[in-house]
N, C-alpha and C positions, 0 to 999 in steps of 0.2 A: 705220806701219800699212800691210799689205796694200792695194794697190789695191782689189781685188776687197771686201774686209772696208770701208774705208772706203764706196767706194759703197752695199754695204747700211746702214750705216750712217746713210749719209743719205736712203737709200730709206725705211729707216721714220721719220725725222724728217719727210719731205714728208709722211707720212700722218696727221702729229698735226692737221693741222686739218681733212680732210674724216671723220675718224673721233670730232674733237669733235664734230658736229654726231651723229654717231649714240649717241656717251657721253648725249645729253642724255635718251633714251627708258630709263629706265632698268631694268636687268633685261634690255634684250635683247641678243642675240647679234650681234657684227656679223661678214660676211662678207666674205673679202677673195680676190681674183680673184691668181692669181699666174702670169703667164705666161713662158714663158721658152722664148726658141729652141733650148738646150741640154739638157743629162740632169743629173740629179743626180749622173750616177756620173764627171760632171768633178771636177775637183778644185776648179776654181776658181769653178764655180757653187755645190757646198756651202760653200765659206769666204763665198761672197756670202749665201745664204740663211740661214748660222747665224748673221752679223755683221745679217741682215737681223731675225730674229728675236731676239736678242738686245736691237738694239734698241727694239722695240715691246714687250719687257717692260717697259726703263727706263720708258715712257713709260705702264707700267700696264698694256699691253696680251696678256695673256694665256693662250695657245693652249688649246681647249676650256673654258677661263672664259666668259672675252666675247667672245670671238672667236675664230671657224677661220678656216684659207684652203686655198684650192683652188689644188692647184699645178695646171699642165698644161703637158707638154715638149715639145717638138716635134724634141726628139732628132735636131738641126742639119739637119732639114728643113725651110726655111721655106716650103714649099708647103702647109705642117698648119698653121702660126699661121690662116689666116681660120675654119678650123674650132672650132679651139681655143680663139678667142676667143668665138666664137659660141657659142660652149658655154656659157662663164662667163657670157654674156648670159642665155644661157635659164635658167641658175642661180638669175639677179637676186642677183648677188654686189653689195656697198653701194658697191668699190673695184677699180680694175684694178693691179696695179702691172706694167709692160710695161719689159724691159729692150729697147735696141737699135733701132733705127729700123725695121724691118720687122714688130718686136713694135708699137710703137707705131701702126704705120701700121694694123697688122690690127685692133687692140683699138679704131684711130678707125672705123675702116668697122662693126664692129661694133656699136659703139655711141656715139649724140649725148647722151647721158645719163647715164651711170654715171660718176663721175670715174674718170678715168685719171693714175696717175701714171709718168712716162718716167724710167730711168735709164740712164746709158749710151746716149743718145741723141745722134744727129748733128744738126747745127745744127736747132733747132727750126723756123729762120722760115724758110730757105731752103726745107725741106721740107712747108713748109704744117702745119706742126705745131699750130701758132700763129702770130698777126701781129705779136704785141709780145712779148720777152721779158717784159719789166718787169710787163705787166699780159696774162697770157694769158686768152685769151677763152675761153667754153665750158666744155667737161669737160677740157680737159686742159695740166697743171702739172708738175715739176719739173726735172731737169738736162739740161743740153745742152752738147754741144760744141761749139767755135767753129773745126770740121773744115777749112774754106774756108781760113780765113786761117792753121792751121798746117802746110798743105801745099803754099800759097805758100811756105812761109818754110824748112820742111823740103827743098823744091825750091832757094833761093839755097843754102840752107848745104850742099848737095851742088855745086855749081857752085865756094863758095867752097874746095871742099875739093879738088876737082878741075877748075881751071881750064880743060882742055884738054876737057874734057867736053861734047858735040856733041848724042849723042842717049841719051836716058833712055825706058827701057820702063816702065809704069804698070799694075798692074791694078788693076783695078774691079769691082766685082760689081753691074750693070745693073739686077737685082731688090732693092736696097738702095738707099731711096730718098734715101737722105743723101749715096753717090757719086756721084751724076751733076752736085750742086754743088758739090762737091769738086774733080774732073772739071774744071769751069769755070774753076776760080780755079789751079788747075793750068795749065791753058793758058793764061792770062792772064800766069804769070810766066813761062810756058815761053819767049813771045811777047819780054816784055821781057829775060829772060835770053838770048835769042841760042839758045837750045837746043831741037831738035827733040822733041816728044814724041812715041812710041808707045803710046799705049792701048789695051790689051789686055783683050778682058772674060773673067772667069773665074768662072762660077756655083759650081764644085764641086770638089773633089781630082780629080777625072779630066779636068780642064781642063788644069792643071795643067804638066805633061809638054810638053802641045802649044802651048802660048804660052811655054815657056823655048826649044820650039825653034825657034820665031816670030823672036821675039828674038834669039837667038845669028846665026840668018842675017843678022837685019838687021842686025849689027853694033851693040845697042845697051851703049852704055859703064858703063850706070848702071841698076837695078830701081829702082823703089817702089812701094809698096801701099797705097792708100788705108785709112784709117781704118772701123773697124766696115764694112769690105769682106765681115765673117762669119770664121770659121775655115775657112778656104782649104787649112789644111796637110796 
């Protein structure tokens, strides 16, 4: 299965239980907040939102039946998510579903009340997302990655693959609140690997250019890119 299709996938499976409790008023309509940093006219956000749709039929849930959603895109600006979110507040949508760490971050400022569900999100507890996986507090539940420690290990298995390898260039995207602990645990293996990091921040494509020329001067041997660092390319 498609990455992108499985995640939605499981996006509408997180929703089966804050959407029970709205099945229970019966006859009404429920509304579901849908935020997303990207456009539709990606390719890989509509296989997420039809895999996403798809599933909330299985589950009964049936677009202008029982329920609508509200998309809203932020057309890989994320300086529009706190708007965007705020929007679906003022809607009084019953659910947020927020892809992406900075989706999620927006949809929490926005609101301490509305459940939010996160997919494709960076470590949840690093980020303040939540304090426990196991029992998250609050409005907000589902998937996280465990970004920290596959970028430790991403980092040896580059080492192991080039031994001779001294200094490695990193970017990061600074307004993604899930790099800067990634970031951390990055330099912690960088430390026990013997290997120099360069971290480079890069907010946008017209970064881009000027941080590959950063790097080639400093001589570094090796790129990597942090996880959900945004679409960079």
């Amino acid at each position: 299965m498609d990455r992108r299709a499985f995640l939605g996938t499981m996006a509408s499976g997180l929703l089966a239980a804050p959407l029970a409790v709205e099945a229970q008023q019966a006859g009404r309509v429920t509304h579901i907040g849908f935020l997303s940093p990207s456009s539709l006219s990606d390719p890989r956000t509509r296989t997420f939102v039809e895999a996403f749709r798809q599933g909330l039929r299985e589950l009964g849930w049936v677009e202008d039946q029982n329920m609508t959603i509200e998309y809203r895109w932020a057309e890989e600006k994320t300086d529009r998510l706190p708007d965007l979110a705020r929007d679906l507040v003022r809607l009084k949508v019953d659910v947020v579903v927020a892809s992406t760490s900075p989706t999620v971050q927006a949809a929490k400022q926005a609101t301490g009340t509305i459940p939010i569900v996160m997919t494709n999100a960076g470590d949840a507890v690093a980020t303040g997302f939540v304090a426990n996986i196991a029992r998250p507090e609050a409005n907000i539940t589902g998937l996280s990655m465990m970004g920290g420690e596959l970028v430790s290990k991403q980092l040896q298995i580059l080492k192991e693959v080039v031994p001779n390898l001294s200094r490695v260039a990193l970017l990061w995207n600074p307004t993604n609140s899930s790099n800067a602990p990634q970031l951390r645990h990055a330099q912690e293996a960088a430390r026990t690997l013997g290997v120099r990091l360069q971290p480079l921040e890069v907010r946008g494509p017209g970064e881009i250019e000027g941080v590959f020329a950063t790097m080639t001067r400093a001589r570094a041997g090796a790129v990597m890119v942090l996880s959900c660092s945004g679409r960079i390319r």
